[in-house]
C-alpha positions as CSV (number, residue, x, y, z in Angstrom):
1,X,-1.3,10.6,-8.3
2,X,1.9,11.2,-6.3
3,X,5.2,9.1,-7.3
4,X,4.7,6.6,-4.5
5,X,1.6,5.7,-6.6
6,X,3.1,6.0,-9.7
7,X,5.4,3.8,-8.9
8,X,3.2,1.0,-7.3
9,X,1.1,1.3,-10.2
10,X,4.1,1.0,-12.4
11,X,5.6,-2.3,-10.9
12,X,2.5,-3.9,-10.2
13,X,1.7,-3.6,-14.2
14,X,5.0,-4.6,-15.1
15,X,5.5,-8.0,-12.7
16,X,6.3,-10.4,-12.8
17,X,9.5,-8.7,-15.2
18,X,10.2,-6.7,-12.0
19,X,11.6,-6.6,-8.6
20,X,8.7,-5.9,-6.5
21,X,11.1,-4.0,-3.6
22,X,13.3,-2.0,-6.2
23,X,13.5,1.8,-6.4
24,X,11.0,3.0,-3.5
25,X,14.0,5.3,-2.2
26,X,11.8,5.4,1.0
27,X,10.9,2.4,3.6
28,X,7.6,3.7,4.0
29,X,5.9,3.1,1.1
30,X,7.7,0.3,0.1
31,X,6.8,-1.5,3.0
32,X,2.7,-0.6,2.2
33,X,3.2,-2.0,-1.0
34,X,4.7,-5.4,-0.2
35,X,2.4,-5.7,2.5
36,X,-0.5,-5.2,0.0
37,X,1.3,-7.6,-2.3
38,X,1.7,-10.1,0.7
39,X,-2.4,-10.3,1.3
40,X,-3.4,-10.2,-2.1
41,X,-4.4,-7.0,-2.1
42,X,-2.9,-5.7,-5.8
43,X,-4.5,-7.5,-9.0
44,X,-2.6,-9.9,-10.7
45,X,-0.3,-10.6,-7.7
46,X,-0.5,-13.5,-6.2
47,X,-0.8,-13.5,-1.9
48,X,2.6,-14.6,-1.3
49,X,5.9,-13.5,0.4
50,X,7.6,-10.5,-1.2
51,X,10.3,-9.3,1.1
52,X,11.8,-9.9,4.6
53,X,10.4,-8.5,7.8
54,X,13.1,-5.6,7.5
55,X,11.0,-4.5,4.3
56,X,8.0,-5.3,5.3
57,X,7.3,-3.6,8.7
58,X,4.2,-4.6,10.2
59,X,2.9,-1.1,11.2
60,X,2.8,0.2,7.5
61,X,1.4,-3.2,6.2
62,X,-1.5,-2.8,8.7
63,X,-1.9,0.8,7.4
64,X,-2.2,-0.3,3.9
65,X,-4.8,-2.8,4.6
66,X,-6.9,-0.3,6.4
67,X,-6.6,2.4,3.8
68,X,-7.1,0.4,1.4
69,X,-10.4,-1.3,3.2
70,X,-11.7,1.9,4.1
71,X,-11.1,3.0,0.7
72,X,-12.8,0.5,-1.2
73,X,-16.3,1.3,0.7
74,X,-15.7,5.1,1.1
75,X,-13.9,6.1,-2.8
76,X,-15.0,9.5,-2.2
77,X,-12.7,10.4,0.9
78,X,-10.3,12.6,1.7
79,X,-6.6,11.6,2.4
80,X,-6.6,13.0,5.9
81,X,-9.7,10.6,7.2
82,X,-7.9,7.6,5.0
83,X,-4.7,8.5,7.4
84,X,-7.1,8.7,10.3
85,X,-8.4,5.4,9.5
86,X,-5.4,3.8,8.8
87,X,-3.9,4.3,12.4
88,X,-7.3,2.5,13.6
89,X,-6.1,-0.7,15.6
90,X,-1.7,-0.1,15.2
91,X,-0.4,0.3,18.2
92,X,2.1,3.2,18.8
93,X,0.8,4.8,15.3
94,X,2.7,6.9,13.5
95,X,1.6,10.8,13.7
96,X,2.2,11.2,10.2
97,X,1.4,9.9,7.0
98,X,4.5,8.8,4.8
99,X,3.4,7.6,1.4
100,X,0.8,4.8,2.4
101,X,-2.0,6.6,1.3
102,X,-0.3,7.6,-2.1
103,X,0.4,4.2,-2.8
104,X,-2.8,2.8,-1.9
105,X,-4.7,5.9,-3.5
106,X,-2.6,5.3,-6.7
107,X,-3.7,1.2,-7.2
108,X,-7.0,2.0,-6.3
109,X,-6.9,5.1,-9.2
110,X,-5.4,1.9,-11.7
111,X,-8.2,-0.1,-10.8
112,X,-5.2,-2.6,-9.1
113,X,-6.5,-2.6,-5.7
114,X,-8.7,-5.2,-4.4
115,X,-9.6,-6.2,-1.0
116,X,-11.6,-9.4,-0.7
């Protein structure tokens, strides 16, 4: 597990006694893991609103969700066709992956991820 997993698996275990958004370092995957907070996508976080749209781009939410979807049905993937799938329906997508999949990969590993 990379430390963009790490540390989604880290805050997600330790919230509510945390700030979701702190100590990412990069926009990237922070912005995955709110967005997978937002939808209700870790365990034992509520669907809700955690962060403003600065935070919470909509381009690597929607990766998230896909990884994360795709994931769920296919747990024996590779990170390369989880990127490939991710960019599925996002406009403009980025060329390359920037943490998503590690942060998605690394709930899933916890057993935090759930897609419903």
């Amino acid at each position: 597990m990379g430390v963009y997993g790490k540390h989604a698996v880290a805050l997600a275990r330790a919230y509510p006694d945390c700030d979701l958004a702190s100590g990412w370092g990069k926009g990237c995957p922070k912005a995955a893991f709110l967005g997978l907070c937002q939808e209700g996508f870790v365990a034992g976080i509520a669907k809700g609103n955690y962060g403003t749209k600065r935070t919470c781009s909509h381009k690597n939410k929607q990766y998230a969700m896909n990884i994360a979807r795709y994931l769920m049905s296919h747990p024996e993937t590779t990170k390369a066709k989880l990127w490939a799938e991710a960019k599925k329906g996002v406009a403009s997508p980025a060329k390359n992956e920037n943490g998503q999949c590690d942060v998605v990969l690394g709930l899933f590993d916890a057993g935090l991820l759930k897609v419903e």
